[in-house]
N, CA, C and O atoms as a GROMACS GRO file, in nm:
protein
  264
    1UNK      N    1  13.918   7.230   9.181
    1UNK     CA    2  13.842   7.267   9.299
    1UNK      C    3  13.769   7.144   9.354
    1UNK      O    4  13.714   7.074   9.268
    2UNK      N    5  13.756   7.096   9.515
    2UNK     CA    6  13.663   7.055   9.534
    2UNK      C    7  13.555   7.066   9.519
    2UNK      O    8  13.510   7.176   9.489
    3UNK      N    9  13.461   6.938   9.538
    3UNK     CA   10  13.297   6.973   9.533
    3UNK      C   11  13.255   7.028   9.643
    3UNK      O   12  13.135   7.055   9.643
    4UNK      N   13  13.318   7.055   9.743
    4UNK     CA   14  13.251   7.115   9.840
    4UNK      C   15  13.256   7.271   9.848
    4UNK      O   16  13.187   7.338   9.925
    5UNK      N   17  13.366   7.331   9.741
    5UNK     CA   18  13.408   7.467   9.675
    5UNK      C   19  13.326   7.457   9.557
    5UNK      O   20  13.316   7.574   9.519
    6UNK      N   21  13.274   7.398   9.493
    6UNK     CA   22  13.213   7.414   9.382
    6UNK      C   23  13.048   7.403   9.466
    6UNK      O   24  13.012   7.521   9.458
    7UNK      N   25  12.978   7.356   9.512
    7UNK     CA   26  12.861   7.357   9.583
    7UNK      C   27  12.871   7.508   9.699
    7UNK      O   28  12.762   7.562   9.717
    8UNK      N   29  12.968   7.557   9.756
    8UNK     CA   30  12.951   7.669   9.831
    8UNK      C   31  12.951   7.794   9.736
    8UNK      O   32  12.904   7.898   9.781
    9UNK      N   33  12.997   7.792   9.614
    9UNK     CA   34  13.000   7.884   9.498
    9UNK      C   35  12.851   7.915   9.427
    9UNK      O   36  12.793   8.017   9.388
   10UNK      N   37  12.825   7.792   9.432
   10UNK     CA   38  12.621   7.758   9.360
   10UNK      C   39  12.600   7.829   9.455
   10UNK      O   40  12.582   7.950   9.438
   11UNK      N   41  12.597   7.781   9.564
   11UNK     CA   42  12.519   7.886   9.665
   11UNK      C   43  12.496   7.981   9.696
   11UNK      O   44  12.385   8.024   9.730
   12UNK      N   45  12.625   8.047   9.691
   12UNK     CA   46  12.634   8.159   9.705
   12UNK      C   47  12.550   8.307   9.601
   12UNK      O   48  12.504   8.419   9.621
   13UNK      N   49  12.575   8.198   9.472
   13UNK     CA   50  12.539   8.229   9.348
   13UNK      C   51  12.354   8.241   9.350
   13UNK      O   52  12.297   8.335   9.294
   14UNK      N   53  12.310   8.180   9.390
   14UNK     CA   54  12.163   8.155   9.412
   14UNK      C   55  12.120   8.245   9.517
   14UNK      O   56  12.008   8.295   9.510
   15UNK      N   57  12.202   8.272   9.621
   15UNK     CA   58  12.159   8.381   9.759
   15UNK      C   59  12.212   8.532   9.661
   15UNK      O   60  12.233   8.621   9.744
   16UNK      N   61  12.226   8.559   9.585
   16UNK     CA   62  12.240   8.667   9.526
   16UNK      C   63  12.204   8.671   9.434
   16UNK      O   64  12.230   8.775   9.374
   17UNK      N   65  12.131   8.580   9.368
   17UNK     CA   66  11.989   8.590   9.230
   17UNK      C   67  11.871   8.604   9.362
   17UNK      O   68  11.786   8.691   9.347
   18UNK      N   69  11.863   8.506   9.510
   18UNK     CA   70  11.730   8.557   9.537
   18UNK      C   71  11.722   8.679   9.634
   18UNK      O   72  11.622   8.707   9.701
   19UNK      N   73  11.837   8.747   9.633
   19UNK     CA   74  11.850   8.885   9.701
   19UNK      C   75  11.799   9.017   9.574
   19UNK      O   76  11.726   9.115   9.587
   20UNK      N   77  11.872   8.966   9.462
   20UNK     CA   78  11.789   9.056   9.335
   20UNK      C   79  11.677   9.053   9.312
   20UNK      O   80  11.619   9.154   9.272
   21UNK      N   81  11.603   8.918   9.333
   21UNK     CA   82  11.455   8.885   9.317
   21UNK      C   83  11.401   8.978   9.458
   21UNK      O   84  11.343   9.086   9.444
   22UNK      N   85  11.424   8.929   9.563
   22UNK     CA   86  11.356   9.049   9.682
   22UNK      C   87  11.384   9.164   9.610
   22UNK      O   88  11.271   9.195   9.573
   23UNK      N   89  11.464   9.255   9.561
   23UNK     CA   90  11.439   9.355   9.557
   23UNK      C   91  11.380   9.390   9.450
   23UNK      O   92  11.292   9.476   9.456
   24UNK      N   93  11.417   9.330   9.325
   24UNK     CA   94  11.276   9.366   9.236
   24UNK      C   95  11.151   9.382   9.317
   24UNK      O   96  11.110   9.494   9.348
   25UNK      N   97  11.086   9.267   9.354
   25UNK     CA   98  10.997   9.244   9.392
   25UNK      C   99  10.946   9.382   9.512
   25UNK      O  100  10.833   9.424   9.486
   26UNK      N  101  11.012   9.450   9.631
   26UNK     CA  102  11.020   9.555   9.693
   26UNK      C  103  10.983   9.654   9.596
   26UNK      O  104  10.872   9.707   9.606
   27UNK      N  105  11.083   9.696   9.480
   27UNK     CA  106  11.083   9.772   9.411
   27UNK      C  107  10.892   9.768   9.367
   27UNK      O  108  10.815   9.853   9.410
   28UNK      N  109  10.857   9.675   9.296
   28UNK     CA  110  10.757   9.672   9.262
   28UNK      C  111  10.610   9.704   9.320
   28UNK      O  112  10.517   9.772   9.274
   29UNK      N  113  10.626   9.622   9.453
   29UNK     CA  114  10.522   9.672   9.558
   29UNK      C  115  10.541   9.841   9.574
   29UNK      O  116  10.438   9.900   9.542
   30UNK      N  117  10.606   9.892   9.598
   30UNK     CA  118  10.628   9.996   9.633
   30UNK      C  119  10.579  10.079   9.482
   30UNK      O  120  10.464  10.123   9.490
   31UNK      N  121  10.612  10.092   9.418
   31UNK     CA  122  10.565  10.130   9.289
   31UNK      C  123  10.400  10.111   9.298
   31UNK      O  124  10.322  10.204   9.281
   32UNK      N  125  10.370  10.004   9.322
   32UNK     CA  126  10.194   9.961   9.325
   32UNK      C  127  10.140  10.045   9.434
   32UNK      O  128  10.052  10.131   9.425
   33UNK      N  129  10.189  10.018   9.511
   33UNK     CA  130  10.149  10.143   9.632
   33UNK      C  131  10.136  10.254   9.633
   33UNK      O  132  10.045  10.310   9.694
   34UNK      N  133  10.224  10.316   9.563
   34UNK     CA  134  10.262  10.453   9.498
   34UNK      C  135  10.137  10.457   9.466
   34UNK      O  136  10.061  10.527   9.532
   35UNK      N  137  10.091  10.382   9.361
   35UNK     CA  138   9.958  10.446   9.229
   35UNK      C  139   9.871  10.401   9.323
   35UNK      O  140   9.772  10.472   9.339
   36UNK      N  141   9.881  10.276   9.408
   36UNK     CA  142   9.685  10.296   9.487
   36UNK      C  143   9.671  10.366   9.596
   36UNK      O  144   9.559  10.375   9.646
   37UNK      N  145   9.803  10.440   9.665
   37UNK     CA  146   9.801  10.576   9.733
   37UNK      C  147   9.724  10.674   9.688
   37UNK      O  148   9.634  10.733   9.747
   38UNK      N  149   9.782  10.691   9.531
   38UNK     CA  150   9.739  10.811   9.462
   38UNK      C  151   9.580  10.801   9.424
   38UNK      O  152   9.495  10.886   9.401
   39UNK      N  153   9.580  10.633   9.427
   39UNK     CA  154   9.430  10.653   9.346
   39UNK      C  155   9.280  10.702   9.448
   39UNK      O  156   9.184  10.775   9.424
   40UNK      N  157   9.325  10.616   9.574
   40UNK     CA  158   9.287  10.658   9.686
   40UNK      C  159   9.257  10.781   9.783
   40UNK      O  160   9.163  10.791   9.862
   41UNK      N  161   9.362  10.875   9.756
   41UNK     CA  162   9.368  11.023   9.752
   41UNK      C  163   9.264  11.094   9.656
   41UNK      O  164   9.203  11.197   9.686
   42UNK      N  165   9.252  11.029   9.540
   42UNK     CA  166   9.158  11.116   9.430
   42UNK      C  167   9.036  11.107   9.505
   42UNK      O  168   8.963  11.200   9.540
   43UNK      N  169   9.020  10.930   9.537
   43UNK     CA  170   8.897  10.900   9.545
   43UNK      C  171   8.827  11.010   9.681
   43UNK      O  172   8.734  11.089   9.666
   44UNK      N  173   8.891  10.987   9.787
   44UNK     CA  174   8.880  11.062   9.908
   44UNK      C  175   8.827  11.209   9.869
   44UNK      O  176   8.717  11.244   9.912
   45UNK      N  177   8.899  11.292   9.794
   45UNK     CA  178   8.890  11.417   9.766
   45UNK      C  179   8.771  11.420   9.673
   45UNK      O  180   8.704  11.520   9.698
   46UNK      N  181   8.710  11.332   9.554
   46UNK     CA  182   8.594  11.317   9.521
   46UNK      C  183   8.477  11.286   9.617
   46UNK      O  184   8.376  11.352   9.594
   47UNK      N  185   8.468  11.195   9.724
   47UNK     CA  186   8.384  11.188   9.803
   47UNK      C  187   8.386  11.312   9.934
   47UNK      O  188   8.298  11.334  10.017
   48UNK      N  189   8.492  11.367   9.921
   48UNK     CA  190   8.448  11.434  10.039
   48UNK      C  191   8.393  11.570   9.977
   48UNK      O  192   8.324  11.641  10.050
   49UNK      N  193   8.436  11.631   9.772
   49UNK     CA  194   8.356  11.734   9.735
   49UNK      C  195   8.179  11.682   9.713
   49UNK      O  196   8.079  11.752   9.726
   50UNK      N  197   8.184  11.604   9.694
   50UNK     CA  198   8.026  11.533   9.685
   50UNK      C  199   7.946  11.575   9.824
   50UNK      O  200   7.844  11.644   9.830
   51UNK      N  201   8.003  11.528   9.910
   51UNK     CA  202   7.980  11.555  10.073
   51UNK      C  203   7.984  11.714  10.118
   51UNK      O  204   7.911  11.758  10.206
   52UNK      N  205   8.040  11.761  10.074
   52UNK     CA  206   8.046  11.940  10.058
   52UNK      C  207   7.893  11.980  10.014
   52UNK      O  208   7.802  12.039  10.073
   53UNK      N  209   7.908  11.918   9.877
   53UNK     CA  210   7.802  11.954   9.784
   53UNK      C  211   7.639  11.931   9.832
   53UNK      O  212   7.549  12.012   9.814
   54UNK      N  213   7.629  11.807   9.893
   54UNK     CA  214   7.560  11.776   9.927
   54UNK      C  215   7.527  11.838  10.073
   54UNK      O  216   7.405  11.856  10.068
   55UNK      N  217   7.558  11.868  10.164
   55UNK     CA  218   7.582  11.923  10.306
   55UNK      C  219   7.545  12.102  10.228
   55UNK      O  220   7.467  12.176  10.287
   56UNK      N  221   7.586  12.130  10.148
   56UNK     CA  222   7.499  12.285  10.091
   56UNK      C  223   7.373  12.254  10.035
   56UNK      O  224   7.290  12.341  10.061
   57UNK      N  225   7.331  12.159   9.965
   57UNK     CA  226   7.213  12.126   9.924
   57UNK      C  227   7.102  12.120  10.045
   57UNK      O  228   6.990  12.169  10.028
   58UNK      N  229   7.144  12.050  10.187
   58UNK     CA  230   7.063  12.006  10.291
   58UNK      C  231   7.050  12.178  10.318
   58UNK      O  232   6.940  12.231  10.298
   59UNK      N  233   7.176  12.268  10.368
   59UNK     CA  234   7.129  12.358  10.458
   59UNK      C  235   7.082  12.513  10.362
   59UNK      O  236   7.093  12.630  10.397
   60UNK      N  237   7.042  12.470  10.263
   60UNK     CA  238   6.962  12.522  10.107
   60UNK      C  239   6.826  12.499  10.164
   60UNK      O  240   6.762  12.601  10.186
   61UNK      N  241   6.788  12.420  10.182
   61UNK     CA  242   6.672  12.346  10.214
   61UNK      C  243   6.631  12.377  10.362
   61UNK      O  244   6.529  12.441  10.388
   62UNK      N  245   6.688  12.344  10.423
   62UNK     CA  246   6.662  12.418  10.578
   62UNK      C  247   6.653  12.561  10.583
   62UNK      O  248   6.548  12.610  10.624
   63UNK      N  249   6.768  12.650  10.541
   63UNK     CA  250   6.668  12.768  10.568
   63UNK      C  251   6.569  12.799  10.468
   63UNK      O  252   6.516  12.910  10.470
   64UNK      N  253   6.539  12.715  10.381
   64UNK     CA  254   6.408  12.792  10.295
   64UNK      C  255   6.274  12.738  10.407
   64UNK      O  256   6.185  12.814  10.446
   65UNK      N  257   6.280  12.652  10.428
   65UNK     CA  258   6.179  12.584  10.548
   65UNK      C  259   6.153  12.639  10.668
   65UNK      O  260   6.063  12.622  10.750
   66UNK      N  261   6.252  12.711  10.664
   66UNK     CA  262   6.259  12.755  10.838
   66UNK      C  263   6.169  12.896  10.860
   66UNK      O  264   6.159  12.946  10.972
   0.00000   0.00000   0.00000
């Protein structure tokens, strides 16, 4: 083979190790996202029962005042 067949072969070879690397890498973000979606969701749904909780505490207080 020429070197100019043996250098278009490397290449080729390397654009398809860094096409596997993008997609690991996709794969991975997406996975991370997944869990700080989820973690984010908890958090939301904890602050907004706090905010419930608290919003009955205030109008607890208002009509005893009133």
């Amino acid at each position: 083979m020429s070197r100019h067949t043996e250098n278009k072969e490397e290449i080729l070879k390397i654009y398809g190790s860094i096409d596997l690397i993008n997609q690991r890498i996709d794969n991975i973000e997406d996975n991370h996202l997944k869990h700080l979606q989820k973690s984010i969701d908890r958090i939301q749904w904890i602050i907004t029962a706090i905010g419930l909780g608290v919003l009955g505490q205030v109008l607890v207080l208002v009509t005893k005042h009133l």
